[in-house]
N, C-alpha and C positions, 0 to 999 in steps of 0.2 A: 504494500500500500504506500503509494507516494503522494503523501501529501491529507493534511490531518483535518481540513476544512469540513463541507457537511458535505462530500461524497467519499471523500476519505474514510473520513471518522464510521461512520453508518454502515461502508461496506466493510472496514473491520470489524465491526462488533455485530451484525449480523454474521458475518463467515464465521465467527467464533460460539456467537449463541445457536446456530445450527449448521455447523460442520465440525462440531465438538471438539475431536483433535486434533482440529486442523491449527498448523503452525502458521502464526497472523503476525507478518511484522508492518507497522507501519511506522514509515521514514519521515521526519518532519524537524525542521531546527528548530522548531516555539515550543513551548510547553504547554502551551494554551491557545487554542483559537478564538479569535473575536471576533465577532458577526456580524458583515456586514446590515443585514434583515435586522432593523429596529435602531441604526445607528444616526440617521436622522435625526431623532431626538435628544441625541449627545449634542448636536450643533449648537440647541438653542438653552442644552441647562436642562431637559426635562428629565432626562434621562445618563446613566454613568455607565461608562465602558465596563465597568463591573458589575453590569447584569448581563452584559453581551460575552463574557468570557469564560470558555469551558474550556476547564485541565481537559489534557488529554489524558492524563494519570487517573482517569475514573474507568476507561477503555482496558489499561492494566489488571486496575484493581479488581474490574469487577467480572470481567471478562476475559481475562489472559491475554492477553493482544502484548506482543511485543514493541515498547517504543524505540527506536534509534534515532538519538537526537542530531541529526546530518540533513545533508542536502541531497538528492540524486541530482547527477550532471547528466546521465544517459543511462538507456537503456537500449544493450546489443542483445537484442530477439536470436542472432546466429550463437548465442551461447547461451541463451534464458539467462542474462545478468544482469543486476543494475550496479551501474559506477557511482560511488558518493564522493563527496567533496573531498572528505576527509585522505582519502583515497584508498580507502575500504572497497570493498564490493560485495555482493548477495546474488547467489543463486536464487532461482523464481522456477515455479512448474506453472504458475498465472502472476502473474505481474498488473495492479492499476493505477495507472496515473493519474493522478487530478491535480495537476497544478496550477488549476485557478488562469486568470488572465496575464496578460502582460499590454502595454500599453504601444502605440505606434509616437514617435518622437513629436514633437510642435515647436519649430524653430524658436528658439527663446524662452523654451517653458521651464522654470522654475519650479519644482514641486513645492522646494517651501514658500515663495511668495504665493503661489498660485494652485494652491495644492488640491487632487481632483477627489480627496477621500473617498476614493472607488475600492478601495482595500483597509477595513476599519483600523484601525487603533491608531496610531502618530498621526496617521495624515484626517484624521477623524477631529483629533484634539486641536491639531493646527490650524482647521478653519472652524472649529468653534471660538478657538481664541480671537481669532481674527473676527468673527459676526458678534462676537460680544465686547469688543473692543471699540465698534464702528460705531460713529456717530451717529445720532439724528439727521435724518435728512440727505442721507449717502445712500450710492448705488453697489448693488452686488447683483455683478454678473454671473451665472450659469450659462457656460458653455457646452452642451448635448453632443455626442459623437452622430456620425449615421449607426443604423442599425446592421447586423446586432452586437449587444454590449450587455452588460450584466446587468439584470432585473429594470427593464424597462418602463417598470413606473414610479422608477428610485428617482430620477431626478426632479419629475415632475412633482411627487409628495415632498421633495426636498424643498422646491419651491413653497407650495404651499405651507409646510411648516415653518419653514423661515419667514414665508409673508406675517403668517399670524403673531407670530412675536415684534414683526414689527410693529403691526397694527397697534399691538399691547405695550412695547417699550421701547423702541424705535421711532417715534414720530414725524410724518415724513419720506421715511424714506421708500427705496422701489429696489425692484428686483426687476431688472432683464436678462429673460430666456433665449438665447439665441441657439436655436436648432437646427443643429446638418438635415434633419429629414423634414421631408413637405408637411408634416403636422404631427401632432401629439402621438407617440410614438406604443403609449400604454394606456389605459382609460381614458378614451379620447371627451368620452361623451362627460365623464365625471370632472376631468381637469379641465376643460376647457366651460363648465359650467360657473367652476370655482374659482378661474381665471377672468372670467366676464361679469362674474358676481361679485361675490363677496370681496373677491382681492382686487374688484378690476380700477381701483385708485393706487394700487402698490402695483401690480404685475402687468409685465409689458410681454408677450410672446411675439417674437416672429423668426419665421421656418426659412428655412433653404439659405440658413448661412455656413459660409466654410469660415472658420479660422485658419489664416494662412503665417501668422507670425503670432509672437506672447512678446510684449516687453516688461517685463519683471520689474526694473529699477521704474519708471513709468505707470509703470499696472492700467498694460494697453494692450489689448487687441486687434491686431490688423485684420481686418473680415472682409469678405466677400458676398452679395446676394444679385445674382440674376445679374454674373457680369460686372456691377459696378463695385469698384474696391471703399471702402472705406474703414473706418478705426472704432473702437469703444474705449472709454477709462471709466473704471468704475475705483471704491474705495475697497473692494473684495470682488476677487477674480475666482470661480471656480472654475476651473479649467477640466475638464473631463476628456482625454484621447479618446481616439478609435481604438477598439481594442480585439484582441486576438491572441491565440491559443497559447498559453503558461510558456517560457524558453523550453523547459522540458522534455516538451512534444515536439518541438523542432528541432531539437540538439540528436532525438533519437530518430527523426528519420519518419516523423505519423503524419507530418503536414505536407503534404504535393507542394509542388511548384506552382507560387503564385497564389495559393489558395492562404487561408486565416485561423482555420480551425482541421482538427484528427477528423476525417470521414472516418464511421464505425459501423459494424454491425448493432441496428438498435438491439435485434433478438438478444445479445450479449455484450455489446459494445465491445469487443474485437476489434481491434485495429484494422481496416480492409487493404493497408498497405502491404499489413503482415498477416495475414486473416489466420496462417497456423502454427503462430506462434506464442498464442496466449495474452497478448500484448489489447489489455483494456484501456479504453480512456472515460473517463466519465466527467461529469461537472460540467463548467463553463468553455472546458479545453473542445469538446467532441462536438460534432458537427451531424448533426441527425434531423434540423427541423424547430426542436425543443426549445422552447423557453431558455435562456441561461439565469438561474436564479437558485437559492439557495436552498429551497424546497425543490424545486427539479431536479438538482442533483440527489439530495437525498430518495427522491423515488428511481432516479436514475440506478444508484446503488443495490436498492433490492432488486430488482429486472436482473442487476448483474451478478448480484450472490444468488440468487438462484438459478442460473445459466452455468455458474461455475460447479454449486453442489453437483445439479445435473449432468454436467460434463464431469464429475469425478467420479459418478456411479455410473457413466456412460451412457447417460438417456441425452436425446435431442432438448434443445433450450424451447421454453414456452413458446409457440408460434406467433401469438396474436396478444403480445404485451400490452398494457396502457398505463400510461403515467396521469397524476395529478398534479397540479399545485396550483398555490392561491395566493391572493396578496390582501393587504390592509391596511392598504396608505390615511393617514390622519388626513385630514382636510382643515379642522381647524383644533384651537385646544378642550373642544368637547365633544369634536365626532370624524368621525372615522366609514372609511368606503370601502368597499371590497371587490374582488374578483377572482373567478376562479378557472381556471379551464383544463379541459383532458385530451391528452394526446392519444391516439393507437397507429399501430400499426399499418403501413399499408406496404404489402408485399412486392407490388407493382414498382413503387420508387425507393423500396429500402429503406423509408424516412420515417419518421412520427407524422402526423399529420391532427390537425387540431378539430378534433370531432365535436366536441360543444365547450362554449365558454359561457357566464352570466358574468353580470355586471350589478351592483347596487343601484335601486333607482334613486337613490340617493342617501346622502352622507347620515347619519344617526349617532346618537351618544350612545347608544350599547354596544356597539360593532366599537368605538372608541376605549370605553370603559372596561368591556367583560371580552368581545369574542376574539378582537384583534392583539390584546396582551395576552389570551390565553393560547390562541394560535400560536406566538409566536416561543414563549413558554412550551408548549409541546414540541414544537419542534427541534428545539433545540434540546429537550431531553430526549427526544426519539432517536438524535445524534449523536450527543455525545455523553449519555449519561444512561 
């Protein structure tokens, strides 16, 4: 297991709670993962990275899982090994990867000025400091990659959350969204109601911008829409890249040429570069259709430990798989919105494909209150605890 996040973690402690003796190492330099899902509310004070943070040391305890606190730099399929930093190595009879994303470069981007908190903890902290530092009456930019990118209605409740605190202690100020895609990229119909609504003296949305430069010392963006060049300064830059598959998965050889993410086998997420080599990808890294988010991975994970049991007693993987996940982006500081959708299979294109989704018809204080901390609360014990 590479990589201890929530496709990691979930498909260790499944393999281990039903493949009994089966030897589980998973490889990860943190000792604890922290969550993206729910980290939002670190920005604004509502919420501490210390309820987003699960040892991995509960995976040990309670389940046997072996930790090794290292990096993998590669995985050679011609010998079932993985190479670690340290310059260790590990034999594998299945091998999975999840190393999460990695970012494409933006001439001039600064993390710490301009930091995209697409990966919680420091970069999580750095612009809360900075959105609670900001004056009355100042701008903060969110910068939107195109799609896809990890949990596609994170940036848009990001907005929303951070509108609402200004409303309440910020006086004044605005938020401009500038989006690589032609419109709202996740609850189109929720955030653009809450855009036009309740925020629409704070939030400013418009689509089909490229950011083509960051100037950091400056806190400027050089953009792009429909051809004409022009700039933004705001007094908080969130900068968000285009994003693609963990180094990982390129370093070992799972990403084509040209391509951004591991094509897998959904039936078992198998690598289809190396399809008999045991070589899984799961998470944000693999390329099948799916949602990239932190609940997708963890249903990703059971699909794959049970593909793998299956192949250790020799039976063929479930034919006609289906994943869930759902989301529960806050809208303001008493309600909350949701959505849910299921992917299946379709044997024809190899892919997941999105067989029904719903949507809230609108925002509510108990979906804020009870069902979206309890959701998120389970999930992360269904992960790592």
């Amino acid at each position: 297991m590479l990589g201890g996040g929530f496709a990691g973690a979930t498909a260790a402690k499944y393999l281990r709670l039903f493949g009994h003796d089966l030897n589980v190492t998973l490889v990860d330099p943190a000792a604890a993962h922290v969550s993206c899902v729910g980290s939002n509310l670190v920005l604004t004070g509502e919420s501490a990275l210390a309820e987003l943070t699960n040892p991995l040391s509960v995976l040990r305890d309670r389940y046997g899982v072996e930790l090794l606190a290292d990096s993998a730099v590669r995985v050679d399929p011609s010998t079932n090994t993985v190479h670690l930093a340290s310059g260790a190595s590990l034999e594998y009879e299945h091998v999975i990867l999840a190393p999460g994303i990695d970012f494409d470069a933006v001439q001039g981007h600064d993390f710490q000025a301009m930091p995209h908190a697409w990966i919680a903890g420091e970069q999580t902290l750095l612009l809360r400091d900075q959105l609670l530092a900001m004056p009355a009456g100042g701008t903060f930019v969110i910068a939107i990659p195109n799609t896809p990118f990890r949990a596609h209605t994170a940036p848009y409740e990001r907005a929303t959350v951070v509108a609402d605190f200004f409303r309440r202690e910020r006086p004044g100020s605005k938020i401009l969204i500038l989006d690589a895609n032609p419109g709202i990229a996740g609850m189109r119909r929720t955030f653009t109601t809450a855009f036009e609504g309740v925020y629409r003296d704070i939030v400013e949305y418009v689509p089909n911008v490229t950011v083509n430069a960051a100037d950091a010392l400056n806190m400027r963006l050089d953009i792009s829409r429909d051809g004409l060049a022009d700039s933004v300064t705001a007094e908080v830059i969130n900068l968000i890249p285009a994003q693609k598959a963990g180094k990982l998965a390129f370093d070992s050889g799972l990403v084509p040429d040209g391509s951004r993410f591991a094509p897998v086998n959904p039936l078992n997420y198998a690598s289809t570069l190396v399809p008999a080599a045991n070589v899984h990808v799961l998470g944000d890294s693999q390329s099948t259709g799916q949602a990239k988010s932190g609940h997708m991975a963890n249903a990703q994970a059971k699909v794959c430990v049970d593909a793998i049991l299956r192949d250790l007693a020799g039976l063929e993987p479930d034919p006609a798989p289906k994943t869930t996940a759902a989301a529960f982006p806050p809208i303001t500081r008493k309600t909350a919105s949701w959505t849910t959708v299921t992917y299946s299979f379709d044997p024809v294109t190899m892919t997941m494909v999105s067989t029904s989704s719903a949507e809230a018809p609108e925002p509510t204080d108990d979906v804020r209150e009870e069902e979206g901390p309890g959701w998120l609360r389970n999930l992360q014990r269904d992960s790592f605890a």
